[in-house]
C-alpha positions in Angstrom: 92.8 77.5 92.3 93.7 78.8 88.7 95.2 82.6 87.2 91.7 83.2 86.0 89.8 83.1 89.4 92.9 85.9 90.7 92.1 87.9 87.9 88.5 87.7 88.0 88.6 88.7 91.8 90.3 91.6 90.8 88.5 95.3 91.1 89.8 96.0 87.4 90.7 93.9 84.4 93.0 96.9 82.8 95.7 96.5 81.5 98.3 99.1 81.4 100.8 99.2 78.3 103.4 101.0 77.1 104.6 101.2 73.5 108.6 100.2 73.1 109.3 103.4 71.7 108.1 105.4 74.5 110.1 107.3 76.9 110.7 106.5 80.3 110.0 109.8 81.6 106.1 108.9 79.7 106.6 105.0 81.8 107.5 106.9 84.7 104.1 109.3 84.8 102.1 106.1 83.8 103.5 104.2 87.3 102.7 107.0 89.3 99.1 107.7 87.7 98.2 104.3 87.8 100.0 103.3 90.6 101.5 100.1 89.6 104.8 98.9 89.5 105.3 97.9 86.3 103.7 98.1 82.6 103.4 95.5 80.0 105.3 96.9 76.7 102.9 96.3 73.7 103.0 97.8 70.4 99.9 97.2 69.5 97.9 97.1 72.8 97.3 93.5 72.6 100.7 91.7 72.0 103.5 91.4 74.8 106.4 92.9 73.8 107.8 92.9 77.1 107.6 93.7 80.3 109.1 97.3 81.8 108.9 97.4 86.0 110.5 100.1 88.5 113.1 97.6 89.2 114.3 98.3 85.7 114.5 102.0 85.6 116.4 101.7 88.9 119.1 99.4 88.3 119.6 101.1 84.9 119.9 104.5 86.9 122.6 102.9 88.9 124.9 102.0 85.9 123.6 105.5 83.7 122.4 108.1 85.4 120.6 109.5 82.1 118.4 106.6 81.5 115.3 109.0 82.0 116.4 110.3 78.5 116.3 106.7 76.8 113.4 104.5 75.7 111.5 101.9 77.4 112.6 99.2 74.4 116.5 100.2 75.8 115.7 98.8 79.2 112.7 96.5 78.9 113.0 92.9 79.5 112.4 91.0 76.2 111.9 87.5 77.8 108.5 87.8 79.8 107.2 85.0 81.8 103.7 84.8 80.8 100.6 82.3 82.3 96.9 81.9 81.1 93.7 81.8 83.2 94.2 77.9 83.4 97.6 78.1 85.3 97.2 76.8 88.7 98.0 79.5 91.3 100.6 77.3 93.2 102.5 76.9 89.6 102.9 80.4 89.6 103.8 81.1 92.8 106.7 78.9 92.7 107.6 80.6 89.2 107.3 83.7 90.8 109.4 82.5 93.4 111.9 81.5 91.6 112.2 84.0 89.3 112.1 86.8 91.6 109.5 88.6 89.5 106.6 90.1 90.5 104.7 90.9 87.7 103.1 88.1 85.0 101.6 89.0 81.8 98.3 86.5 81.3 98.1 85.8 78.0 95.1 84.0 75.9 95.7 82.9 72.5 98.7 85.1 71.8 96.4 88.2 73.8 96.8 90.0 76.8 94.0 89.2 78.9 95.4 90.9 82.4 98.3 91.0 84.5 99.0 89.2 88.2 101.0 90.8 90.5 102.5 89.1 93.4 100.1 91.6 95.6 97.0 89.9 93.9 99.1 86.5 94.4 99.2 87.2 98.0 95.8 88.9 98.3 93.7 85.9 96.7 95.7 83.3 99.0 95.0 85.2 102.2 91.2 85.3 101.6 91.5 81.9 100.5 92.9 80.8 103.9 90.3 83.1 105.8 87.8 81.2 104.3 89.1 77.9 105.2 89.1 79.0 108.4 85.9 80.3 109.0 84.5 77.1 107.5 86.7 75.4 110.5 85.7 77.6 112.9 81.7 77.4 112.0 82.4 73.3 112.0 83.9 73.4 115.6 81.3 75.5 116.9 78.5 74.3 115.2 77.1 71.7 118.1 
């Protein structure tokens, strides 16, 4: 199972982005109207500049309680772990793992393409394992 058959399972292909001179009260409306939990920073719509989560905004709050006044460059993290459609879906699990992240920026040919959360991650193996066994189940009882 590879990135791209996640992403094309998905009900949307958007991809929500922030510029790095934004604010984060502007990344903070764009969470809550899109209701995601994190936004790829791209200056250009296409490149990935980094990546800007709720996880971000809330440890910064906890060391500076004005970080709502900064921008989303001042808090971003700069080194994004990205994948393509070819990854294999147990690689990036285990990065994800790993990692702790949550979020992964899929990236063709230096473009963003889409964005894998480990909801989708989840999602896609869950129906993958209901299929499996409803093929079982159909074998068993099949004579």
């Amino acid at each position: 199972m590879r990135i791209g058959d996640v992403l094309g399972a998905k009900p949307s292909q958007d991809v929500v982005t922030i510029t790095p001179d934004a604010g984060v009260r502007d990344l903070l409306a764009l969470l809550a109207e899109h209701n995601v939990g994190a936004l790829i920073v791209s200056s250009d719509g296409t490149s990935v500049d980094g990546i800007v989560s709720e996880r971000d905004v809330v440890r910064h709050l906890h060391h500076d309680g004005t970080v709502v006044n900064n921008t989303v460059g001042a808090i971003m993290t700069a080194d994004v772990e990205t994948c393509d459609r070819t990854t294999l879906l147990d690689d990036l699990m285990k990065i994800m793992t790993d990692r702790r992240i949550r979020h992964v920026p899929v990236v063709d040919e230096g473009r963003l393409v889409g964005i894998v959360s480990i909801g989708d991650v989840v999602k896609h193996r869950i129906d993958q394992l209901q299929f499996e066994r409803d093929q079982l189940d159909h074998y068993v009882h099949q004579s």
